[in-house]
VOBA-1610 file (N, C-alpha, C; in pm, whole numbers, padded with zeros to 5 digits, always signed):
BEGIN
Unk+04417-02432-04756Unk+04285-02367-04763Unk+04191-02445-04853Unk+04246-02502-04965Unk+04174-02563-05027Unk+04103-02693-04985Unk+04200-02770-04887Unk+04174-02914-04876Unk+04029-02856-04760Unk+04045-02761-04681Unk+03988-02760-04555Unk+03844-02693-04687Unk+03811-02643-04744Unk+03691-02628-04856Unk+03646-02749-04926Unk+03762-02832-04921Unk+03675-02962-04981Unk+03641-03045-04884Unk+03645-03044-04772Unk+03634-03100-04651Unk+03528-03053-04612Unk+03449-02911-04604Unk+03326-02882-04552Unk+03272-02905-04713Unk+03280-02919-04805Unk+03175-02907-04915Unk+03130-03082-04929Unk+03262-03157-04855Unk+03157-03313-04857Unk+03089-03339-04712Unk+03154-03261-04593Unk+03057-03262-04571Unk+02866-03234-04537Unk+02913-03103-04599Unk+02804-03071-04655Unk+02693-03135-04725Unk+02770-03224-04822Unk+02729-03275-04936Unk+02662-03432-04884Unk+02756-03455-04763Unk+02652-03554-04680Unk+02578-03540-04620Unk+02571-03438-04545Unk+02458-03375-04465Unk+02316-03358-04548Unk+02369-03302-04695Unk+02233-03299-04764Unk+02131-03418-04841Unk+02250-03563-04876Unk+02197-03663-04827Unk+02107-03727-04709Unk+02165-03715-04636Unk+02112-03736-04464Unk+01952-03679-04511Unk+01940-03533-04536Unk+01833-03433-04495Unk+01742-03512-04586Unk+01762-03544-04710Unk+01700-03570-04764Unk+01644-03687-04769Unk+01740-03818-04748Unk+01718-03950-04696Unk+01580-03921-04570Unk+01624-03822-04483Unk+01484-03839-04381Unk+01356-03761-04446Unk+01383-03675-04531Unk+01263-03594-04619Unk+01207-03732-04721Unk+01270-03812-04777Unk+01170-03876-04825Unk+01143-03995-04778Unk+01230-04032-04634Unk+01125-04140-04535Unk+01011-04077-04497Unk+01034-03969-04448Unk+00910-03870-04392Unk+00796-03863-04488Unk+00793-03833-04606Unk+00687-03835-04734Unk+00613-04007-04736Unk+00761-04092-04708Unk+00690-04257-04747Unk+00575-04260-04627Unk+00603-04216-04459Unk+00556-04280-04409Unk+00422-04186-04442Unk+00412-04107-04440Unk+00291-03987-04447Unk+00228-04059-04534Unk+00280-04100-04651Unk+00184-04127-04769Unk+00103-04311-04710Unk+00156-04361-04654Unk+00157-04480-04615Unk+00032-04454-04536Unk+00081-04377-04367Unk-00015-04371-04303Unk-00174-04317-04328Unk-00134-04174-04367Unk-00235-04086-04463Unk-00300-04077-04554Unk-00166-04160-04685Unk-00229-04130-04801Unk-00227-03948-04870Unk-00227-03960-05027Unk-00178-03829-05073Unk-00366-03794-05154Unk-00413-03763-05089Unk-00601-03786-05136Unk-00640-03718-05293Unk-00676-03787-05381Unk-00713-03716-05463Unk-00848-03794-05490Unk-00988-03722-05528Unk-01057-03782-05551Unk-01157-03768-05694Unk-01204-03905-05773Unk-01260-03868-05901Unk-01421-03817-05915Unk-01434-03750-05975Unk-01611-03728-05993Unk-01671-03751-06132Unk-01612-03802-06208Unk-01695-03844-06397Unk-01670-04005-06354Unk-01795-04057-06306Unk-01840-04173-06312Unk-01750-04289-06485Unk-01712-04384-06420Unk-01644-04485-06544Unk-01811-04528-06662Unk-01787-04548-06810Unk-01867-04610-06808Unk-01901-04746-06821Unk-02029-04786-06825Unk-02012-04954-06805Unk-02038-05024-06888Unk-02014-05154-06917Unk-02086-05237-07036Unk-02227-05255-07051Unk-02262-05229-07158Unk-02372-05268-07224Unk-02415-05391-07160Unk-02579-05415-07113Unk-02640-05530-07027Unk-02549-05584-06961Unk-02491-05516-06846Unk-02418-05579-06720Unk-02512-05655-06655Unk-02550-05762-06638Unk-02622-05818-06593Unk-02577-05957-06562Unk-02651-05999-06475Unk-02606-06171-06418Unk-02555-06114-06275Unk-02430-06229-06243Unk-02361-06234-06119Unk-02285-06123-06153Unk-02269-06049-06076Unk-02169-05939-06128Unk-02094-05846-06045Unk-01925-05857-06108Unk-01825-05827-05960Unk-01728-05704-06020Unk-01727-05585-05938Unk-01670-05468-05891Unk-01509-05494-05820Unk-01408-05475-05949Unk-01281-05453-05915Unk-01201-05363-05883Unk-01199-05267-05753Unk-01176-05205-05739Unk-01005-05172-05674Unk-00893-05086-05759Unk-00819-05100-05721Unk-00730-04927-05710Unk-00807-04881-05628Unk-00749-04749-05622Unk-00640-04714-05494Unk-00549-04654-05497Unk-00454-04619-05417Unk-00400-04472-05377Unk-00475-04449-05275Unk-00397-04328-05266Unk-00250-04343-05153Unk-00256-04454-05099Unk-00189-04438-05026Unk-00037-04561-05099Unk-00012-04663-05035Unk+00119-04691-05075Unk+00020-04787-05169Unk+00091-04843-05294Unk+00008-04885-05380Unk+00111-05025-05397Unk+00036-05110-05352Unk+00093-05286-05406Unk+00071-05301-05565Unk+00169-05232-05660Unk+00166-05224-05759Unk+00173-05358-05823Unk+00253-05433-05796Unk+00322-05562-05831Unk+00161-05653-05827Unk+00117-05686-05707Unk-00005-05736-05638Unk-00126-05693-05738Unk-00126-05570-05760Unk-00257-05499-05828Unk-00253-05586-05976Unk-00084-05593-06023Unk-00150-05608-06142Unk-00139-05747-06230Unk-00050-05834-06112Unk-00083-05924-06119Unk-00228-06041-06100Unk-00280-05944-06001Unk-00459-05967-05989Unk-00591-05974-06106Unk-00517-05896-06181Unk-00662-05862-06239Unk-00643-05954-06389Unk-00515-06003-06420Unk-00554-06125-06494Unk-00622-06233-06420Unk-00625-06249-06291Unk-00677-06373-06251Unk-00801-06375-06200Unk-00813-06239-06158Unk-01005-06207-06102Unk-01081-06244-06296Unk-00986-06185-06369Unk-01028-06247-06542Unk-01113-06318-06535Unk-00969-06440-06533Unk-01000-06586-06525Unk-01143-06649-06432Unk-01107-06616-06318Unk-01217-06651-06208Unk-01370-06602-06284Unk-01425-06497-06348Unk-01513-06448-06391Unk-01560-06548-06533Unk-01451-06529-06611Unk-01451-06635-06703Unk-01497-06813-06649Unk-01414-06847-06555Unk-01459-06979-06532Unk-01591-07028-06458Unk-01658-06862-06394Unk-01782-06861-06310Unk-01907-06825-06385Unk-01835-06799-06475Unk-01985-06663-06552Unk-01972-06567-06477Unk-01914-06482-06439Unk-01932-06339-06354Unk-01873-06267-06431Unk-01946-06157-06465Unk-01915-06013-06531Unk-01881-05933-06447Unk-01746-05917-06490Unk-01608-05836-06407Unk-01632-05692-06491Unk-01575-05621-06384Unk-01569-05479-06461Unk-01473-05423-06295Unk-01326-05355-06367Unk-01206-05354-06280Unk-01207-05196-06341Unk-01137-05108-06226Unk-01142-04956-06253Unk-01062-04923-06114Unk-00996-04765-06126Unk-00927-04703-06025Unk-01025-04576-06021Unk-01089-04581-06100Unk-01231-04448-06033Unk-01292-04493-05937Unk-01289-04399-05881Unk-01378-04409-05725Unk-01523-04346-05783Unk-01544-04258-05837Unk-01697-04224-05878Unk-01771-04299-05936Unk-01716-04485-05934Unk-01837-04523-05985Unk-01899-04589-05847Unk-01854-04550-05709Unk-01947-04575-05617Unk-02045-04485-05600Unk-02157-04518-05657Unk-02254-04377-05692Unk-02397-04489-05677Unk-02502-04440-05651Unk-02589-04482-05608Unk-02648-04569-05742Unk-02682-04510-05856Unk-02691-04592-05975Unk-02592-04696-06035Unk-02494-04699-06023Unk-02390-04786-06082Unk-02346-04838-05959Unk-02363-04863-05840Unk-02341-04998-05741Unk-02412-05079-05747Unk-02560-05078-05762Unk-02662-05108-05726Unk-02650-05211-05887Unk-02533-05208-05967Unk-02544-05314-06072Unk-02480-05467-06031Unk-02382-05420-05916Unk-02268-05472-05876Unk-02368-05554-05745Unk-02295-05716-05729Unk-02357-05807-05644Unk-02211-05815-05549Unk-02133-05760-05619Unk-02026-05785-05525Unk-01884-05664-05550Unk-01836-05602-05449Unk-01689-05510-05473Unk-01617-05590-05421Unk-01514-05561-05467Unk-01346-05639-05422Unk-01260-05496-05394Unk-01211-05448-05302Unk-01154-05356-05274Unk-01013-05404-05285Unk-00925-05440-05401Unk-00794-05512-05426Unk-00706-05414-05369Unk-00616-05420-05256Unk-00525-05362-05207Unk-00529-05218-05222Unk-00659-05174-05203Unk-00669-05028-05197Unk-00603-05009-05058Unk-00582-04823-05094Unk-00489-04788-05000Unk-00540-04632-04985Unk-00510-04565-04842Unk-00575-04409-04819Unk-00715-04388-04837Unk-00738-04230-04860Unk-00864-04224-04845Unk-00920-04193-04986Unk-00962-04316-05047Unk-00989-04318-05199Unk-01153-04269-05241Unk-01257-04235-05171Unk-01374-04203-05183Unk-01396-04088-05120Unk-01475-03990-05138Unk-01470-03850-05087Unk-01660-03873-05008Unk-01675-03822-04942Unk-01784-03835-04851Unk-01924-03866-04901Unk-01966-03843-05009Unk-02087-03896-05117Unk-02067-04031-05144Unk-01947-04011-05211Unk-01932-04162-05238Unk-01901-04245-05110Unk-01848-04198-04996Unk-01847-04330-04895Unk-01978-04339-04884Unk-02079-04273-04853Unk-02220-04252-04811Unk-02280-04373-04897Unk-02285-04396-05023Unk-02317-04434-05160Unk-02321-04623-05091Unk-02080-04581-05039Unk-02072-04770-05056Unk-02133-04804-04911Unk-02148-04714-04860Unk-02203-04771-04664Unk-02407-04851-04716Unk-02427-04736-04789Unk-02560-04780-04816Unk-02605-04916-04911Unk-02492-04940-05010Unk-02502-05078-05015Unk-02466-05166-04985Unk-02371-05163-04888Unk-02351-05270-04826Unk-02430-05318-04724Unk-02519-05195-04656Unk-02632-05226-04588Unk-02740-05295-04644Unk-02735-05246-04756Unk-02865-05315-04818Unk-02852-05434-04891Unk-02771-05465-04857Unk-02746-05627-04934Unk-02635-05638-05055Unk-02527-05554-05058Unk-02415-05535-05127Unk-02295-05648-05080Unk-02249-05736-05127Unk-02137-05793-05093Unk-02007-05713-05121Unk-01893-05741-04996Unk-01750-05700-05015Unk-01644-05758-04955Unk-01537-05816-05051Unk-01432-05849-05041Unk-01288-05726-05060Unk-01269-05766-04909Unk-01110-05691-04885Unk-01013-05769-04906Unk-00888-05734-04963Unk-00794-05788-04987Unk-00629-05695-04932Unk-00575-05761-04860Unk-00452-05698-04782Unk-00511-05554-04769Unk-00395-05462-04821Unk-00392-05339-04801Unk-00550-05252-04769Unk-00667-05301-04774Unk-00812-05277-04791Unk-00764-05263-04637Unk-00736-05341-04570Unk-00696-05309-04405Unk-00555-05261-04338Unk-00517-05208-04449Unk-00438-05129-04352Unk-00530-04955-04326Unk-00426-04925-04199Unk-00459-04816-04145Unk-00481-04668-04224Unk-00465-04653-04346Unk-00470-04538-04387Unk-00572-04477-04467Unk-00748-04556-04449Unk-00821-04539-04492Unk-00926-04408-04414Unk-00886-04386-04265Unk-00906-04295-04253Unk-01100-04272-04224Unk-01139-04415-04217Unk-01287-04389-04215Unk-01334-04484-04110Unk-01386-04376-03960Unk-01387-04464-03852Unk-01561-04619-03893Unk-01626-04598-03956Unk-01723-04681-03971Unk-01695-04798-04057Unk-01618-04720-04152Unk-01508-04907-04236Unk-01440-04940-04133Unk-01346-04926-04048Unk-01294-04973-03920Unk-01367-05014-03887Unk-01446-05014-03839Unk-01535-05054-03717Unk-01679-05194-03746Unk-01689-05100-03872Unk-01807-05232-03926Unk-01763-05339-04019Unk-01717-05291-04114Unk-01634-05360-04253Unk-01520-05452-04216Unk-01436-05389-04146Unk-01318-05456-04029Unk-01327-05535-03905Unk-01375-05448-03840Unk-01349-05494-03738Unk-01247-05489-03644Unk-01159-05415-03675Unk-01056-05396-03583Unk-00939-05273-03662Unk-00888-05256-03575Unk-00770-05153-03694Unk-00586-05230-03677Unk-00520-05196-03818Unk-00422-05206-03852Unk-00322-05150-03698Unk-00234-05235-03668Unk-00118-05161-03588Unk+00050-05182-03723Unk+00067-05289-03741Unk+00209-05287-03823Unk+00205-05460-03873Unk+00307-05433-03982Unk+00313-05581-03986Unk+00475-05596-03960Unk+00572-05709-04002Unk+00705-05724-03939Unk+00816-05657-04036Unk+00916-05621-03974Unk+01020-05507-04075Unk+01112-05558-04142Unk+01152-05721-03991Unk+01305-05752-04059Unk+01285-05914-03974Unk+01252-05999-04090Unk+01222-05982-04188Unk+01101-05976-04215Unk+01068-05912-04343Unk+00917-05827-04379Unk+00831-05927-04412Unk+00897-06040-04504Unk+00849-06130-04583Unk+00840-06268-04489Unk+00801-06367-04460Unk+00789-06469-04307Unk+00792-06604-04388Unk+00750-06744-04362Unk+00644-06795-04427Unk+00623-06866-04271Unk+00518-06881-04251Unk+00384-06956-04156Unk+00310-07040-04152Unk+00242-07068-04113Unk+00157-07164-04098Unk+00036-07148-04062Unk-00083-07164-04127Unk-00213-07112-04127Unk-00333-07260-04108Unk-00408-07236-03983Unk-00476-07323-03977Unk-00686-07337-04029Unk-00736-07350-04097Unk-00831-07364-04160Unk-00947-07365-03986Unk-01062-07315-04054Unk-01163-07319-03894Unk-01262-07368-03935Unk-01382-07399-03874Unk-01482-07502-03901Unk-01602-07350-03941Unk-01604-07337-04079Unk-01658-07201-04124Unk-01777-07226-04199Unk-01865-07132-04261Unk-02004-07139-04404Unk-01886-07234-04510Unk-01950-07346-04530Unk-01948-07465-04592Unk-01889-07386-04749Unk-01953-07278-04821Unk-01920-07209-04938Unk-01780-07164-04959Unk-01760-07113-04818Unk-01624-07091-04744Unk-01496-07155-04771Unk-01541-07317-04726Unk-01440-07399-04717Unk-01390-07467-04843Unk-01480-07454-04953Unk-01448-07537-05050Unk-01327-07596-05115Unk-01250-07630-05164Unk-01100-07666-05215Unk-01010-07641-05103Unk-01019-07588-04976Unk-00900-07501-04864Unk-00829-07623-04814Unk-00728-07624-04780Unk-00630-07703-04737Unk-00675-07634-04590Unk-00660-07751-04452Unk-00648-07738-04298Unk-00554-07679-04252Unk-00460-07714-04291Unk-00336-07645-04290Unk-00266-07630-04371Unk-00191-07470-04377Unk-00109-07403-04482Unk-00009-07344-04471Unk+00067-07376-04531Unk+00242-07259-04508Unk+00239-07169-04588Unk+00222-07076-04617Unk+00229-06963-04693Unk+00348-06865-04671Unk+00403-06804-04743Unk+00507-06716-04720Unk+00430-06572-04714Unk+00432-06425-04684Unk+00320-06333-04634Unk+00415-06226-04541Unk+00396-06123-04615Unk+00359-06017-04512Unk+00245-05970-04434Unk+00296-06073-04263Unk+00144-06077-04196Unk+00121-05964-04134Unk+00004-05914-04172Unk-00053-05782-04045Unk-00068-05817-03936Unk-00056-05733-03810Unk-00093-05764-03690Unk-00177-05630-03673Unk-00326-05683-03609Unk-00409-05615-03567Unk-00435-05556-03418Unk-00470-05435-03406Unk-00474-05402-03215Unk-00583-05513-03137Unk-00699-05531-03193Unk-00808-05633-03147Unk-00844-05702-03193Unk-00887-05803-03159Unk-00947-05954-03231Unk-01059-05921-03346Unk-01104-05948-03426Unk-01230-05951-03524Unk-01304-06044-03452Unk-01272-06124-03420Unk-01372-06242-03351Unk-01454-06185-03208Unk-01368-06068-03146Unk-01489-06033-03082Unk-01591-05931-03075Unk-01565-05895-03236Unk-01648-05766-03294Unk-01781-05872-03319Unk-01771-06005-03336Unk-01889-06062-03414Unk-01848-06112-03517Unk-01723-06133-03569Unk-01693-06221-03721Unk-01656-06313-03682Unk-01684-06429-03780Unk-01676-06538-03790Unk-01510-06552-03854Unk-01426-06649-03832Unk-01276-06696-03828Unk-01289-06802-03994Unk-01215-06778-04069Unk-01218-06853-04129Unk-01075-06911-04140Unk-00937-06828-04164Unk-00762-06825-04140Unk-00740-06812-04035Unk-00645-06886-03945Unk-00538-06771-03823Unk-00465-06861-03876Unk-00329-06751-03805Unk-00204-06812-03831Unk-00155-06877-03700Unk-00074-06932-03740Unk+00008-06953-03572Unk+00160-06904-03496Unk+00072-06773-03490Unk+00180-06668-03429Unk+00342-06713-03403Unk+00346-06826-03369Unk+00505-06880-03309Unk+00572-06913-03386Unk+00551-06902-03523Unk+00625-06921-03656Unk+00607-06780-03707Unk+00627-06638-03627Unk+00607-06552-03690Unk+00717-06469-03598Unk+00861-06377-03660Unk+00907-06271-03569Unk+00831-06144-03598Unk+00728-06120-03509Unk+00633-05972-03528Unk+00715-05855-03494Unk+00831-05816-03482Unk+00863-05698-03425Unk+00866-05622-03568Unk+00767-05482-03546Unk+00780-05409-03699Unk+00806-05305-03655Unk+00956-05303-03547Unk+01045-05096-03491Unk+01066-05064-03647Unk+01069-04959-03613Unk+01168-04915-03685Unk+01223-04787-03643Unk+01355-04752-03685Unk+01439-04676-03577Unk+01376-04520-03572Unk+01382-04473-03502Unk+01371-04345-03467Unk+01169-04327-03546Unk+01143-04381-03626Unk+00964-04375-03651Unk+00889-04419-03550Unk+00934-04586-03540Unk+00861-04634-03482Unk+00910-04778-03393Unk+00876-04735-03207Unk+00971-04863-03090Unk+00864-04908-03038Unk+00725-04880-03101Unk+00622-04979-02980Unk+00554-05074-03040Unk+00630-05161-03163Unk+00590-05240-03260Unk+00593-05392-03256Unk+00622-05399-03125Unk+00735-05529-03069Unk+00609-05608-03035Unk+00488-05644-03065Unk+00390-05767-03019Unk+00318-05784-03109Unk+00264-05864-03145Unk+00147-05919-03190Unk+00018-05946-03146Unk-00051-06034-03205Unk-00155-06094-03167Unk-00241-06203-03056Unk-00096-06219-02997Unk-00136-06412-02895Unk-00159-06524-03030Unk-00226-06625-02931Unk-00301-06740-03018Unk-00356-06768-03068Unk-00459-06661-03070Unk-00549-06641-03142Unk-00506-06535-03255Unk-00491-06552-03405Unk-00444-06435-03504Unk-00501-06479-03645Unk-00613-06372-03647Unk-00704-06434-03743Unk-00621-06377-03837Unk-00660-06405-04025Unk-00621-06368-04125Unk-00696-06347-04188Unk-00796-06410-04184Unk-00936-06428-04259Unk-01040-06449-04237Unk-01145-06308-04217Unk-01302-06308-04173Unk-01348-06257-04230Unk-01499-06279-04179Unk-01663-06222-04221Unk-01753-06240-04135Unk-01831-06177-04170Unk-01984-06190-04112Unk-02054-06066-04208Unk-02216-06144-04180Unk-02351-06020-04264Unk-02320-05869-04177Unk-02340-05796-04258Unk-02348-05632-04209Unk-02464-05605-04256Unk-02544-05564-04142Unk-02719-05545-04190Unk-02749-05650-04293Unk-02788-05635-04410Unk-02818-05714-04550Unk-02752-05725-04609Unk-02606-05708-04618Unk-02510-05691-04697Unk-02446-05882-04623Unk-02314-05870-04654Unk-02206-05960-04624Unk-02024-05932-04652Unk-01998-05916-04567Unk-01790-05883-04608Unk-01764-05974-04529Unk-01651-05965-04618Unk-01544-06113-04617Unk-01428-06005-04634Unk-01270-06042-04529Unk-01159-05959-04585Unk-01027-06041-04543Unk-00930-06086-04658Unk-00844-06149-04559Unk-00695-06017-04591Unk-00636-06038-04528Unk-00543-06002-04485Unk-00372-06063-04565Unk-00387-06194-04659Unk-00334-06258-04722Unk-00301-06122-04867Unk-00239-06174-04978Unk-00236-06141-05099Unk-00085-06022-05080Unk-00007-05973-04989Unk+00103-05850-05048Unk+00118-05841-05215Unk+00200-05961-05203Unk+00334-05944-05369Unk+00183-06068-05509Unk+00262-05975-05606Unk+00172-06068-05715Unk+00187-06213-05727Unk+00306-06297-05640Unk+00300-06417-05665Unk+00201-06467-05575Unk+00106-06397-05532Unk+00006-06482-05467Unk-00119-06473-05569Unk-00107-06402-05648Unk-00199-06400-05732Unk-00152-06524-05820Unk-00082-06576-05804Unk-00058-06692-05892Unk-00101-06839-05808Unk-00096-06852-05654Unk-00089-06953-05598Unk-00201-07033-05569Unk-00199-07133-05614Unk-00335-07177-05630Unk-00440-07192-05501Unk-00396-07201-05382Unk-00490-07178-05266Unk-00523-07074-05267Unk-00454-06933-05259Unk-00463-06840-05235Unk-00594-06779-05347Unk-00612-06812-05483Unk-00705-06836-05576Unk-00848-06908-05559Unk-00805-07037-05438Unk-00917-07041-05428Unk-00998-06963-05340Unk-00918-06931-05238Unk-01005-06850-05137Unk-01090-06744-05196Unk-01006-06692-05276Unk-01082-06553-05309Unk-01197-06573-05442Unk-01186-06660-05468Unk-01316-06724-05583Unk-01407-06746-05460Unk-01408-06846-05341Unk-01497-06894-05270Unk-01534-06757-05158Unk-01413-06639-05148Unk-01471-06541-05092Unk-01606-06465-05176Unk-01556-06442-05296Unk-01649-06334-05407Unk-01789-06408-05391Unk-01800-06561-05446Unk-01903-06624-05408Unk-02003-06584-05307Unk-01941-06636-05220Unk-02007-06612-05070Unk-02055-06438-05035Unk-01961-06381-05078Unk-02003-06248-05049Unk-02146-06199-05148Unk-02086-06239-05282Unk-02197-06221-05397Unk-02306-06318-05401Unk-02343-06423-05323Unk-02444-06492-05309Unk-02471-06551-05453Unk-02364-06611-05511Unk-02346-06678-05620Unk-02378-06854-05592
//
């Protein structure tokens, strides 16, 4: 009697593993896709005569948060500010997209934000300067799918997130340079091997109207991102065409977003550094 009680109490005791193993895949992907929304309203405050070239680090997450990535970044956006003259000012408040305190900012960097990090004033706030001549740089996670706002899709993007690869997650590739705004190209190597968790997008950016500055070359890439019982229709990519890195003007504004940056050792790599100095530039009309 006894053995047959310890026999249902493990398996029991696995079963409640199991339940729970799928209760907190179920939470990852929710939070991933969705995002867990919380949003701020007491505006950050700012430095005394912010003035000059001046760049908006924005790194809020509601959804899966490239912790590693985030914080390896913001010593080097530092540096970049330091070696440009640009007055950096980096924050996870979303209330300082507010009509008075954007309008200081020549340029946002949306660093691997994730979910829906601005509540409807404040999207209103960043749509209106970017129309009006606001520069913005996206960085990875800025495009994945869980932002939840069909007009950043559509204008800011250009296309939406489908998956990137599962197994293995991490690739390295080969990235070919395009004949782009001269500000663009500065220091870039023609061709690049980078190691990357690459996104694959449902539609081209190039035929929304952006200009190509990265693609990769898909055939050095295994895109299948199943995963069992979530997700079986993950199995394609992009073709030959697979951009990584675009822009074009939005009304008076200008965005630039690549798709590059996952893990913090890209915040260390020196191409990958330059791009995003020669992105902020270009976007900030520096």
């Amino acid at each position: 009697m006894s053995f047959k009680r310890t026999i249902k109490k493990v398996l029991l005791a696995i079963l409640g593993v199991i339940l729970l193993m799928f209760i907190g895949m179920g939470i990852f992907m929710y939070k991933a896709l969705y995002g867990i929304n919380f949003y701020d309203s007491t505006p950050p405050e700012l430095p005394n005569n912010f003035t000059g070239n001046t760049v908006l680090v924005f790194s809020k997450t509601n959804g899966f948060r490239h912790g590693d990535a985030i914080e390896k970044s913001l010593p080097a956006f530092e540096k970049m500010a330091n070696d440009n003259g640009w007055k950096l000012f980096s924050t996870d408040n979303g209330a300082v997209f507010n009509s008075e305190q954007l309008q200081k900012f020549d340029v946002v960097i949306w660093n691997n934000t994730s979910g829906k990090t601005l509540d409807e004033e404040q999207r209103q706030h960043f749509k209106n300067y970017l129309e009006n001549g606001g520069g913005f740089v996206g960085i990875h996670a800025a495009g994945d799918n869980s932002h939840q706002w069909d007009w950043y899709t559509q204008e800011v993007l250009g296309t939406l997130f489908s998956h990137h690869p599962i197994n293995p997650q991490f690739q390295t590739a080969t990235m070919y340079l395009e004949e782009s705004d001269s500000k663009l190209t500065i220091g870039l190597d023609e061709t690049w091997e980078r190691h990357e968790e690459w996104y694959m997008f449902f539609d081209n950016p190039r035929d929304k109207g952006f200009d190509v500055l990265y693609t990769v070359d898909e055939s050095t890439i295994h895109h299948n991102g199943n995963i069992p019982i979530l997700a079986s229709d993950k199995d394609w990519g992009m073709g030959e065409d697979h951009p990584v890195v675009w822009y074009r003007p939005l009304k008076k504004g200008r965005v630039i977003y690549s798709s590059l940056g996952h893990s913090g050792e890209a915040f260390k790599e020196p191409g990958h550094l330059i791009l995003l100095e020669n992105a902020i530039n270009w976007a900030g009309r520096f």
